[in-house]
DSSP file (Angstrom, degrees, kcal/mol; ACC not computed):
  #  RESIDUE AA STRUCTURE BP1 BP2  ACC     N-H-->O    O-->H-N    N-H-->O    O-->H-N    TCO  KAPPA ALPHA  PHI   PSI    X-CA   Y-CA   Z-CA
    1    1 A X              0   0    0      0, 0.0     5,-0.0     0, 0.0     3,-0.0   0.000 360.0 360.0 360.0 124.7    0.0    0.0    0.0
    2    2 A X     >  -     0   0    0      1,-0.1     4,-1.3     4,-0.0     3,-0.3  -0.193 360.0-103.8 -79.5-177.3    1.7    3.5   -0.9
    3    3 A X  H  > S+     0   0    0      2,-0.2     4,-1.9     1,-0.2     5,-0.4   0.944 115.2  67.3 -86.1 -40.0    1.2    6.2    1.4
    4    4 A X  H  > S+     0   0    0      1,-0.2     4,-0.8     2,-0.2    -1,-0.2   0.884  95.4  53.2 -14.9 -59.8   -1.1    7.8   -0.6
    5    5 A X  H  > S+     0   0    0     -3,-0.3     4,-2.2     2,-0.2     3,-0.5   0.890 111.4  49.4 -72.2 -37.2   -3.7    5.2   -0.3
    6    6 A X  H >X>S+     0   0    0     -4,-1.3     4,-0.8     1,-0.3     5,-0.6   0.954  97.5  59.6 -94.4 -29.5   -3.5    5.4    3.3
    7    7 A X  H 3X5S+     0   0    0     -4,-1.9     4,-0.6    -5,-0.3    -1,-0.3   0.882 112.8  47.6 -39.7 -23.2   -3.7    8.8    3.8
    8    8 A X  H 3X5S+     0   0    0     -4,-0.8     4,-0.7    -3,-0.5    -1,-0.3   0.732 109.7  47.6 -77.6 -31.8   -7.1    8.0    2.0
    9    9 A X  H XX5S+     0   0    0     -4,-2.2     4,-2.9    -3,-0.5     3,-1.6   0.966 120.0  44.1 -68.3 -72.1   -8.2    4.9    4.1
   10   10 A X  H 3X5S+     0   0    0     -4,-0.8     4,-1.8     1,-0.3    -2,-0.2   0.745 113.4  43.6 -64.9 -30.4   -7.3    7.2    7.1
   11   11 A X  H 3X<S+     0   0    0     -5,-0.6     4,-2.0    -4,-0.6    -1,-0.3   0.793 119.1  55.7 -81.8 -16.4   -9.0   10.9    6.1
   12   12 A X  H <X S+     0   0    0     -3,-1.6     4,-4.2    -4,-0.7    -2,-0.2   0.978 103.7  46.4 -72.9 -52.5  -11.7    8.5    5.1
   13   13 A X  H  X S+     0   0    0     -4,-2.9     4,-1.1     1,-0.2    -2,-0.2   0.721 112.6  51.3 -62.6 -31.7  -12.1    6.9    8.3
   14   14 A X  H  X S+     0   0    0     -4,-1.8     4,-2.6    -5,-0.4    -1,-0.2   0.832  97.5  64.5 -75.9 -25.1  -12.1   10.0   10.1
   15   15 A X  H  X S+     0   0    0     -4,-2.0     4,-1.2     1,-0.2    -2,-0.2   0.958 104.0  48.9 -42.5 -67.9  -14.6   11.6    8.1
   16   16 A X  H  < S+     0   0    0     -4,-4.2     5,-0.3    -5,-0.2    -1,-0.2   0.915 106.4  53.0 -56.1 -33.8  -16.8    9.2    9.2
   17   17 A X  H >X S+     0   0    0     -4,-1.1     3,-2.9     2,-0.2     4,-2.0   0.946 114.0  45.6 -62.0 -81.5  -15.9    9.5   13.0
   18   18 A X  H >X S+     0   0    0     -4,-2.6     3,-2.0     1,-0.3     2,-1.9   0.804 113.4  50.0 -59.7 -54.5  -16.5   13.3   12.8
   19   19 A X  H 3< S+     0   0    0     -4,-1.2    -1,-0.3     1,-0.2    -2,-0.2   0.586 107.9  48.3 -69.2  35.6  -19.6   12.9   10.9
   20   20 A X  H X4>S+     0   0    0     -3,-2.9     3,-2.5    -2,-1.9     5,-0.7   0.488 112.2  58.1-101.5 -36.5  -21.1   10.5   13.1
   21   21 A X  H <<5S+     0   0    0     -4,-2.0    -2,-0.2    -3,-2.0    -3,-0.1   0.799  93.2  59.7 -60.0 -20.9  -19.8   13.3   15.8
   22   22 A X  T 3<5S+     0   0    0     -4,-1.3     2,-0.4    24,-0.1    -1,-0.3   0.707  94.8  75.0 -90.0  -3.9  -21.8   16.4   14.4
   23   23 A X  T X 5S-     0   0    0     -3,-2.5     2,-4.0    -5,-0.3     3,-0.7  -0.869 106.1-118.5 -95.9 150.4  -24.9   14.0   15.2
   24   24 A X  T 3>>S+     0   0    0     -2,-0.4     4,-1.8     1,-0.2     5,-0.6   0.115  82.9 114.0 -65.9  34.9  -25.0   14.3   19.5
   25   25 A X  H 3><S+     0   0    0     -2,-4.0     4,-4.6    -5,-0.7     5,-0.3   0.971  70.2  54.6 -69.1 -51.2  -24.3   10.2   19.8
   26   26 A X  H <>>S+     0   0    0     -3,-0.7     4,-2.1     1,-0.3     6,-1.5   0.770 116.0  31.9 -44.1 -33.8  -21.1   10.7   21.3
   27   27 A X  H  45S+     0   0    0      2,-0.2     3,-0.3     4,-0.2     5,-0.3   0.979 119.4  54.7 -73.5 -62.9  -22.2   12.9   24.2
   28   28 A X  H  <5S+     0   0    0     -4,-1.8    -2,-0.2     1,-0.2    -3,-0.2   0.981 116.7  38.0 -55.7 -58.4  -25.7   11.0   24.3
   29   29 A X  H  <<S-     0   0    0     -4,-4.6    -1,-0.2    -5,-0.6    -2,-0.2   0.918 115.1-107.2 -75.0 -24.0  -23.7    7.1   24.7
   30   30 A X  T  <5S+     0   0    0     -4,-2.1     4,-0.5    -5,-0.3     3,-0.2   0.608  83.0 125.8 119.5   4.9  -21.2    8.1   26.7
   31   31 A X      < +     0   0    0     -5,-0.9    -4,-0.2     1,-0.2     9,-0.1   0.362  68.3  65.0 -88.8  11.5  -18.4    8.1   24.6
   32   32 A X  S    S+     0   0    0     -6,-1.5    -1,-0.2    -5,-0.3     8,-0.2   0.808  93.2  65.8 -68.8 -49.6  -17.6   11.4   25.3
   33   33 A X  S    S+     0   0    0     -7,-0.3     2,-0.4    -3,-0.2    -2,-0.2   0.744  77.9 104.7 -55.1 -37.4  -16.9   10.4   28.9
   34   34 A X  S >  S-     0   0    0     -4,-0.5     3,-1.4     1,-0.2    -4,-0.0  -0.480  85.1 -93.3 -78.0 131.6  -14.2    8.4   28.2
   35   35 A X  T 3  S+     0   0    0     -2,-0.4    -1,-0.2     1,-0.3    -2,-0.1   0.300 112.4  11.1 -34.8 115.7  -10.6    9.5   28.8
   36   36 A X  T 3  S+     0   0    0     -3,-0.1     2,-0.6    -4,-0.1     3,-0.4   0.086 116.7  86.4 114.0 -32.4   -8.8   11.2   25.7
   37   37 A X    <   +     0   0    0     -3,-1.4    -3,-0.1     1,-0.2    -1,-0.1  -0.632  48.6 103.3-115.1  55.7  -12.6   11.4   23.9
   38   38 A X    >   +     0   0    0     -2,-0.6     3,-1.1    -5,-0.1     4,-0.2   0.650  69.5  63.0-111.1 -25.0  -14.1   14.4   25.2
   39   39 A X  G >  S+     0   0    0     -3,-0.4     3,-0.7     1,-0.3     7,-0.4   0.583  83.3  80.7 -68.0 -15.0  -13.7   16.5   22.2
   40   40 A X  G 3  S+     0   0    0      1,-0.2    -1,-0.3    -8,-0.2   -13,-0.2   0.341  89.7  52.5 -89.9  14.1  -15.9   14.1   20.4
   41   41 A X  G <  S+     0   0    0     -3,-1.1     2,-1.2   -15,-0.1    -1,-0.2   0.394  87.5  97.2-106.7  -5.5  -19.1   16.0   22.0
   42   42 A X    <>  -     0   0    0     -3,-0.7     4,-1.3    -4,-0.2     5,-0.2  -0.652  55.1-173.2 -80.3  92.0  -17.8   19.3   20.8
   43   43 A X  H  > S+     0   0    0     -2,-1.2     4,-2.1     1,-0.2    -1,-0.2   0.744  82.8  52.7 -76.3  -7.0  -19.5   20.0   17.6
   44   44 A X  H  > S+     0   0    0      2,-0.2     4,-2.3     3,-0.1    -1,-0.2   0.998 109.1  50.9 -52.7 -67.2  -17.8   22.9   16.6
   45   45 A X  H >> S+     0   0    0      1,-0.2     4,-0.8     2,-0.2     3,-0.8   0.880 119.7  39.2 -17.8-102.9  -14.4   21.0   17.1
   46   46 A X  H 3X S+     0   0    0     -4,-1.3     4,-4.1    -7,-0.4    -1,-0.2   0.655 106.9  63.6 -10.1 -58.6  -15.9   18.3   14.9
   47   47 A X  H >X S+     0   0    0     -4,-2.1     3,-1.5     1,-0.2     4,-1.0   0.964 109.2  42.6 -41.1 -75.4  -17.6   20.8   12.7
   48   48 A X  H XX S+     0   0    0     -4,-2.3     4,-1.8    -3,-0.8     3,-0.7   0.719 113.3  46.9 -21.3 -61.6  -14.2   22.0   11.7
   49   49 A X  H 3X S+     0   0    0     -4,-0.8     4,-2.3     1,-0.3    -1,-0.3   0.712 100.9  61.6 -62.3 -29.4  -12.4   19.0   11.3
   50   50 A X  H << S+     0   0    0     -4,-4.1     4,-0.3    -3,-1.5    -1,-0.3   0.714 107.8  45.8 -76.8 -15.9  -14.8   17.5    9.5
   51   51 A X  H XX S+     0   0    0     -4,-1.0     4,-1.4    -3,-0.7     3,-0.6   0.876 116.4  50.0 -79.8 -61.8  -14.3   20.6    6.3
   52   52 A X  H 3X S+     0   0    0     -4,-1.8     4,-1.6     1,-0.2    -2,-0.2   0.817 104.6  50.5 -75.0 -38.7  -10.6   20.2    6.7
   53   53 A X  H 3X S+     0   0    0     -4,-2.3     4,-0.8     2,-0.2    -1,-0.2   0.771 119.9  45.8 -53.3 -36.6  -10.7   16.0    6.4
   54   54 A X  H <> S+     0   0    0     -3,-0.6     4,-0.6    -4,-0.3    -2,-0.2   0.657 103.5  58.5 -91.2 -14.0  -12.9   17.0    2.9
   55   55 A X  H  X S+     0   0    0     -4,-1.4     4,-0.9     1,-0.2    -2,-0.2   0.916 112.5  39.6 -81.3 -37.3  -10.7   19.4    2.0
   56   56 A X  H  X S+     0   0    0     -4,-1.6     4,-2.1    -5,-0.2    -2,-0.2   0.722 112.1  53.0 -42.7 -41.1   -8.2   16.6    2.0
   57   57 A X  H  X S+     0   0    0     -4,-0.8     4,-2.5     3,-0.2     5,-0.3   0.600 102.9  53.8-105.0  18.1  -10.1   14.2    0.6
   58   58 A X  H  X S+     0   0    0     -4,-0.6     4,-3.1     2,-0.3    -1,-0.2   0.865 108.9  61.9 -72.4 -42.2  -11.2   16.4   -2.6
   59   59 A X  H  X S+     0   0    0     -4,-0.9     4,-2.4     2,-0.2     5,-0.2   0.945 112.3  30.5 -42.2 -75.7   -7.1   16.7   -2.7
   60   60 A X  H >X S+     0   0    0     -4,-2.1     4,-1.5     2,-0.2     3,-0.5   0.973 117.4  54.2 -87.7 -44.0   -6.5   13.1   -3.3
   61   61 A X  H >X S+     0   0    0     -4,-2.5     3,-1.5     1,-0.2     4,-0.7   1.000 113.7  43.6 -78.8 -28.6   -9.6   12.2   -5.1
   62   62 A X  H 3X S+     0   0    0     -4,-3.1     4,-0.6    -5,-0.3    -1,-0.2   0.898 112.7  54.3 -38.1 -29.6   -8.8   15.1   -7.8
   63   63 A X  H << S+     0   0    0     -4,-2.4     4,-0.5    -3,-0.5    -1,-0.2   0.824 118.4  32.7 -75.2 -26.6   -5.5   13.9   -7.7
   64   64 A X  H <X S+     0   0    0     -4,-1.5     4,-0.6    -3,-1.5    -1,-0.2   0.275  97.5  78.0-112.5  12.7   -6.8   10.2   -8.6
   65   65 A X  H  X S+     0   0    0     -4,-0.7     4,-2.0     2,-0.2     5,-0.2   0.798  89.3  59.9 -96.7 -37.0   -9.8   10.8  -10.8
   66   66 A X  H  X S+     0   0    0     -4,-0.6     4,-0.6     1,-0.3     3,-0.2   0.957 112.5  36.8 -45.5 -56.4   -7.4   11.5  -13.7
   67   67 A X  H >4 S+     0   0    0     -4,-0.5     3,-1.1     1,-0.2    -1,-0.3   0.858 118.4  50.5 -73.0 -27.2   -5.8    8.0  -13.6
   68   68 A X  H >< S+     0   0    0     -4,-0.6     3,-0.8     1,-0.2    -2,-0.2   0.887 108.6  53.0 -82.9 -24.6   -9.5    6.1  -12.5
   69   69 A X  H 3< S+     0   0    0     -4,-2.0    -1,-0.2     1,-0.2    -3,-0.1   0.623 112.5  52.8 -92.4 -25.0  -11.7    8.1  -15.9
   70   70 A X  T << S+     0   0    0     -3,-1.1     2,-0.5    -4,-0.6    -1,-0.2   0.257  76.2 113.2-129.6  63.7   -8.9    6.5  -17.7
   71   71 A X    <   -     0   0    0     -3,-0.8    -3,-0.0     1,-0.1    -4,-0.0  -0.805  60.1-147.6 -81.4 115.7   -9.2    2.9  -16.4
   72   72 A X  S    S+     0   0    0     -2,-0.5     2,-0.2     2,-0.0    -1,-0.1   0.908  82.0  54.2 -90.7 -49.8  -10.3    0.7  -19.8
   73   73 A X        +     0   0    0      2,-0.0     2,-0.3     0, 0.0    -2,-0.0  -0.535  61.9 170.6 -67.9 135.5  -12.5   -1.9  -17.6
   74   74 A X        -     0   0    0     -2,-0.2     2,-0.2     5,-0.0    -2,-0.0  -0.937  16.4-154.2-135.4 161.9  -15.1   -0.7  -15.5
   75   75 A X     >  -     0   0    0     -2,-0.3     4,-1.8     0, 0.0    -2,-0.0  -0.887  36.3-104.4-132.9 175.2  -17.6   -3.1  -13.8
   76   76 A X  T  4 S+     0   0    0      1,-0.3    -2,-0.0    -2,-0.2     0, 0.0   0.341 122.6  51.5-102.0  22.3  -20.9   -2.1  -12.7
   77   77 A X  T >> S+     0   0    0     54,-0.1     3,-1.2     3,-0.1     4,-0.7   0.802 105.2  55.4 -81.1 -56.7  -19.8   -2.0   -9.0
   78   78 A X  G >4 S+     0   0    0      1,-0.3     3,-0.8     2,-0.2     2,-0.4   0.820 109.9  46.7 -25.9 -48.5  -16.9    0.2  -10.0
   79   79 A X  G 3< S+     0   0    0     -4,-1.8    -1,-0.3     1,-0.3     4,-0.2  -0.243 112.9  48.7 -90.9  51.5  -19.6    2.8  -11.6
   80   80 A X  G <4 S+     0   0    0     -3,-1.2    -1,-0.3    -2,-0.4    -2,-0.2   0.087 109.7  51.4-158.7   3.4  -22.0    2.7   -8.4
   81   81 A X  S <X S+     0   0    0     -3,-0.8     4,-0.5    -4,-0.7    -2,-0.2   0.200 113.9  47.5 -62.6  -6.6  -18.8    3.3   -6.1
   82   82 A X  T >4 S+     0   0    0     -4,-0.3     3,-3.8    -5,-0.2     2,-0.4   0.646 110.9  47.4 -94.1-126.9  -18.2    6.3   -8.7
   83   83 A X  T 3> S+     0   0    0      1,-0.3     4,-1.4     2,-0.2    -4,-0.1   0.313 114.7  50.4  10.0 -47.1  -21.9    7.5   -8.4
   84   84 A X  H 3> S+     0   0    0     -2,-0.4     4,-2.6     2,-0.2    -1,-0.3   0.979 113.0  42.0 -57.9 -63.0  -21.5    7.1   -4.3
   85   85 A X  H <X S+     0   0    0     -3,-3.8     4,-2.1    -4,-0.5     5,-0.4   0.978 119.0  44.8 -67.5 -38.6  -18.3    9.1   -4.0
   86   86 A X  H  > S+     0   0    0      1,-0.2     4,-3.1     2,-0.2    -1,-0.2   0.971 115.2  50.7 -67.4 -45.3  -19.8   11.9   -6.8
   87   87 A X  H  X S+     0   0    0     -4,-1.4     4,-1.9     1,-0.2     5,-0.4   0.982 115.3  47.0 -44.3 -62.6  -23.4   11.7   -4.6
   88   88 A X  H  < S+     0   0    0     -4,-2.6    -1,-0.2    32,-0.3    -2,-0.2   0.874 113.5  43.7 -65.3 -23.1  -21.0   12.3   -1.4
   89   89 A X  H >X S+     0   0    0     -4,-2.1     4,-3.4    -5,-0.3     3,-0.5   0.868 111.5  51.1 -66.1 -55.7  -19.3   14.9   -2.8
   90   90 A X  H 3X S+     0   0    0     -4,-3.1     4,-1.2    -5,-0.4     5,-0.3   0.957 119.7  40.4 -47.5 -80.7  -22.6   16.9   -4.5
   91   91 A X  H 3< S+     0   0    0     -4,-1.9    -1,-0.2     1,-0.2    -2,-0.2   0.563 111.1  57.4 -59.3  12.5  -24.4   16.8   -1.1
   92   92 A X  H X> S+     0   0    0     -3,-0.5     3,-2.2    -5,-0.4     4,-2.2   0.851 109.7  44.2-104.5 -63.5  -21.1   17.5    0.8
   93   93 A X  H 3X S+     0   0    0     -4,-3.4     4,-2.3     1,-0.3     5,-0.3   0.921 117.5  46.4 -48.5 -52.4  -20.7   20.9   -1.2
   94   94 A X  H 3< S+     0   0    0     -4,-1.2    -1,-0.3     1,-0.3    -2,-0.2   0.416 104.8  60.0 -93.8  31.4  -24.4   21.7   -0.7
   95   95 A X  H X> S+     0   0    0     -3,-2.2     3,-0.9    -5,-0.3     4,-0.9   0.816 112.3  37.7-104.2 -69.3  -24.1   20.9    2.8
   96   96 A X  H 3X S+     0   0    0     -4,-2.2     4,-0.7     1,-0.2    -2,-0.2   0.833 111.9  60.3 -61.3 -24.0  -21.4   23.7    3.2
   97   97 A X  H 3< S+     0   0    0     -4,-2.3    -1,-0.2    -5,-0.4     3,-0.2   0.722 106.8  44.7 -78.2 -18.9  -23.3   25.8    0.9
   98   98 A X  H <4 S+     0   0    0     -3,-0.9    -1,-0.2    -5,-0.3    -2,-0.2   0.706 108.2  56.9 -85.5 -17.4  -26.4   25.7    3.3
   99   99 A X  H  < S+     0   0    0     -4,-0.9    -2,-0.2     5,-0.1    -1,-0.2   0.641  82.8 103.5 -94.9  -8.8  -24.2   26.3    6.3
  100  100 A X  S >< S-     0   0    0     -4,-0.7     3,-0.9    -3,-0.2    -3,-0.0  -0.462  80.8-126.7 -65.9 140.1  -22.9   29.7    4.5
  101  101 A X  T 3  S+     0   0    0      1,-0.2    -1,-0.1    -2,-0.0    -3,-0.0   0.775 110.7  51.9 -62.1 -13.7  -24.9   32.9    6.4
  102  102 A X  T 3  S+     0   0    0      2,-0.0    -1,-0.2     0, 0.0    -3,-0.1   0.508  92.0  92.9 -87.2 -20.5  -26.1   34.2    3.2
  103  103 A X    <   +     0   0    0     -3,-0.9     2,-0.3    -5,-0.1    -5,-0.1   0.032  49.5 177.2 -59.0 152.3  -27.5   30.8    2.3
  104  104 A X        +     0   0    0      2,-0.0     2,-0.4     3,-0.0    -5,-0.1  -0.644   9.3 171.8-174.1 121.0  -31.5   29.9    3.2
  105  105 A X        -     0   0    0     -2,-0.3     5,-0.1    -7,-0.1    -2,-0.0  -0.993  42.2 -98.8-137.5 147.6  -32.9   26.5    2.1
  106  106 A X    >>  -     0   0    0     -2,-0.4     4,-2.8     1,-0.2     3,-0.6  -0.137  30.2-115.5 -82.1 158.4  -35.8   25.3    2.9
  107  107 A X  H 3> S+     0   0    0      1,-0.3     4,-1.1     2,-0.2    -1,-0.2   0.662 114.0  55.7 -66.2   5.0  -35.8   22.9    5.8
  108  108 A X  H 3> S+     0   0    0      2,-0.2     4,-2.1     3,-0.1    -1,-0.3   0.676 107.9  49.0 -79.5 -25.0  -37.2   19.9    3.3
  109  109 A X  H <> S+     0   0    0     -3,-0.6     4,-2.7     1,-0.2    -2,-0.2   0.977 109.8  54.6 -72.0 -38.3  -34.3   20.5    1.1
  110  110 A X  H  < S+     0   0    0     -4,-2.8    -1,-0.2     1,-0.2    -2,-0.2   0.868 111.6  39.0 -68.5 -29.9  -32.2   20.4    4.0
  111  111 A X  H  X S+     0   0    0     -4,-1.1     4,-1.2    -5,-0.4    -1,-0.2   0.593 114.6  52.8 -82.5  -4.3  -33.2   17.2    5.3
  112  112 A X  H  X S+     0   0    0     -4,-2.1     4,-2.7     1,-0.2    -2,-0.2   0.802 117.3  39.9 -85.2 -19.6  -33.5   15.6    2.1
  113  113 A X  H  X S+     0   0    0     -4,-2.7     4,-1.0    -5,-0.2    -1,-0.2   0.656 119.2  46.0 -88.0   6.4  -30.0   16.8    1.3
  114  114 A X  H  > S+     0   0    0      2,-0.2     4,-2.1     1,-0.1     5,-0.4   0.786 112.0  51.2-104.8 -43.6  -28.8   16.0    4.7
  115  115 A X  H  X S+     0   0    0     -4,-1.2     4,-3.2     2,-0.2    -2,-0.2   0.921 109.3  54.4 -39.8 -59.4  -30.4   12.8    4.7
  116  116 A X  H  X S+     0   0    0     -4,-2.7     4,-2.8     1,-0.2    -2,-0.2   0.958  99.3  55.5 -24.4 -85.2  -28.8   12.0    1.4
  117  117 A X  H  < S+     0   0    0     -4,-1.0     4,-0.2     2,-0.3    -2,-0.2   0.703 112.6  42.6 -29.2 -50.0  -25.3   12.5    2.2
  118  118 A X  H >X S+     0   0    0     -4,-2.1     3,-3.6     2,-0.2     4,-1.7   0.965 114.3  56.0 -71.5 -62.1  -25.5    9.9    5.2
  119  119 A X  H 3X S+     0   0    0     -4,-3.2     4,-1.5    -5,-0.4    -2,-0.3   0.957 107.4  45.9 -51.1 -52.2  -27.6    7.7    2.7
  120  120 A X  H 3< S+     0   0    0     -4,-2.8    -1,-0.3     2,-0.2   -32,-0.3   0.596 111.6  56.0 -74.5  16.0  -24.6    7.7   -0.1
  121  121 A X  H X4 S+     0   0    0     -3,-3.6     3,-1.4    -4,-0.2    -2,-0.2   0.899 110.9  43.6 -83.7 -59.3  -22.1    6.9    2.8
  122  122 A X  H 3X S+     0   0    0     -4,-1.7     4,-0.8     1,-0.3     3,-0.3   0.364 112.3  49.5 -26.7 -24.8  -24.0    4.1    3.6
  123  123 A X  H 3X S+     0   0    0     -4,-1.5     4,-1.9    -5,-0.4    -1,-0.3   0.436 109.0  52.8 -99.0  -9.6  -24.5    2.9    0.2
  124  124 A X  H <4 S+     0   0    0     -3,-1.4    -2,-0.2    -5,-0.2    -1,-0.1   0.188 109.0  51.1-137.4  20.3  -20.8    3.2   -0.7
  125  125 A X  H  > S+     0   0    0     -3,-0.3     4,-1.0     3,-0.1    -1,-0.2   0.671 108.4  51.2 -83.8 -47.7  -19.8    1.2    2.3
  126  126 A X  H  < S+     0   0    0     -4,-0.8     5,-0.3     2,-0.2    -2,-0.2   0.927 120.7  38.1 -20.3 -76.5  -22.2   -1.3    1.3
  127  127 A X  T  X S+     0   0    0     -4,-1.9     4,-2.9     1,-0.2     3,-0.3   0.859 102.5  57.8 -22.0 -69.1  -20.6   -1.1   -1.9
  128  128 A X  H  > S+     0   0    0      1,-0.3     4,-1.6     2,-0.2     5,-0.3   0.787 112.9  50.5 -72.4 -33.3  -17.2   -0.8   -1.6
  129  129 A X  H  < S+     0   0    0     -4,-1.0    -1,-0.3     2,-0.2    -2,-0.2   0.238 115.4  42.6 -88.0  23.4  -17.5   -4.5    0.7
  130  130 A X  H  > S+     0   0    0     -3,-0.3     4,-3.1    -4,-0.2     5,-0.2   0.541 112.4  53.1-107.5 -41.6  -19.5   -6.1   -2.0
  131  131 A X  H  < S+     0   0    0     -4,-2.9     4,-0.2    -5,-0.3    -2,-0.2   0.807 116.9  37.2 -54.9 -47.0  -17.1   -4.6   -4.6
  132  132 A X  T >< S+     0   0    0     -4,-1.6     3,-1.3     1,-0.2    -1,-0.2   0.908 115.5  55.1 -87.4 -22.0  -13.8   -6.1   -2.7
  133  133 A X  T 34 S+     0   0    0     -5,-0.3    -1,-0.2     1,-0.2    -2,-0.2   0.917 113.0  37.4 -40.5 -47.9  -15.5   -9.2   -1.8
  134  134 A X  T 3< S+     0   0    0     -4,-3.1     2,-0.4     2,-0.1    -1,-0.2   0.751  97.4  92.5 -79.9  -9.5  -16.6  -10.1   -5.5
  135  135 A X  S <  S-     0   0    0     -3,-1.3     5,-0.0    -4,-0.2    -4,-0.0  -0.642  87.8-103.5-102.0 125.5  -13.0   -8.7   -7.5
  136  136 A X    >>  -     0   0    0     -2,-0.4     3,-1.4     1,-0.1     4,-0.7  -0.091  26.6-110.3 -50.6 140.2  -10.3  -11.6   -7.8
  137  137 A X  G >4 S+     0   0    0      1,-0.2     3,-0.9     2,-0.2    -1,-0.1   0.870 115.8  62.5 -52.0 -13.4   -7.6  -11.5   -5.5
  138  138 A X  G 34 S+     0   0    0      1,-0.3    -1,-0.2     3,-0.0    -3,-0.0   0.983 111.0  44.0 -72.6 -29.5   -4.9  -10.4   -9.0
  139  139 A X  G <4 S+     0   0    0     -3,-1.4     2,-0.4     2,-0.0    -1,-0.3   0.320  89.8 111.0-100.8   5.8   -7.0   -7.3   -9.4
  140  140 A X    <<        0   0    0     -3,-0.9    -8,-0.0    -4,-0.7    -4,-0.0  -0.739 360.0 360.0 -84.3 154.2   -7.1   -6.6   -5.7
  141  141 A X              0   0    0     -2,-0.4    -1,-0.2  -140,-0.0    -4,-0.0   0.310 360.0 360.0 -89.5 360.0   -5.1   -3.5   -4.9
């Protein structure tokens, strides 16, 4: 694995911890309480981090979309792990674009878009384990 790739595994995997964090679980189960984990009920904290982890991972996938667009096989998991990350990505921009002060969407748009966003994370977990599961071990990366 080059370092790249984990610098992707890992901004990835923190992206999900803070956005699991901007919803109150941590605080609400108690995993706040635990030593070293207190920050994880601070949604500001969280807020932050979680803009600066996408600002990263915008980095490396711009940097890696050039080589994946010009990949000669595709299989139809490949294009519905595409369709996920571009889904997270859409709602992710209009997810900061509602949070701007200037901004006003109405609060169905926000929960369908907010709702979304969670939904293609979920989907492209789903995925992405069906995807390595099914791909022959020569083509695994």
């Amino acid at each position: 694995m080059n370092k790249l790739t984990l610098v992707f595994r890992l901004t990835v995997v923190a992206l999900l911890f803070t956005g699991f964090a901007q919803m109150p679980i941590f605080a609400r189960y108690y995993l706040a309480d635990v030593p070293g984990f207190a920050w994880t009920a601070d949604y500001y904290f969280n807020h932050v981090l979680h803009y600066v982890l996408a600002i990263v991972l915008l980095a490396i996938l711009g940097w890696r979309l050039p080589r994946i667009l010009r990949r000669k096989s595709w299989t139809a998991m490949d294009v519905i792990v595409g369709l996920c990350w571009a889904g997270i990505v859409l709602t992710g921009i209009i997810r900061v674009m509602k949070n701007q002060p200037e901004a006003y969407f109405s609060p169905t748009l926000v929960m369908w878009v907010d709702w979304s966003h969670l939904g293609f994370v979920m989907l492209l977990g789903a995925a992405s384990l069906i995807r390595s599961r099914a791909r022959p071990a020569s083509l695994k990366r």
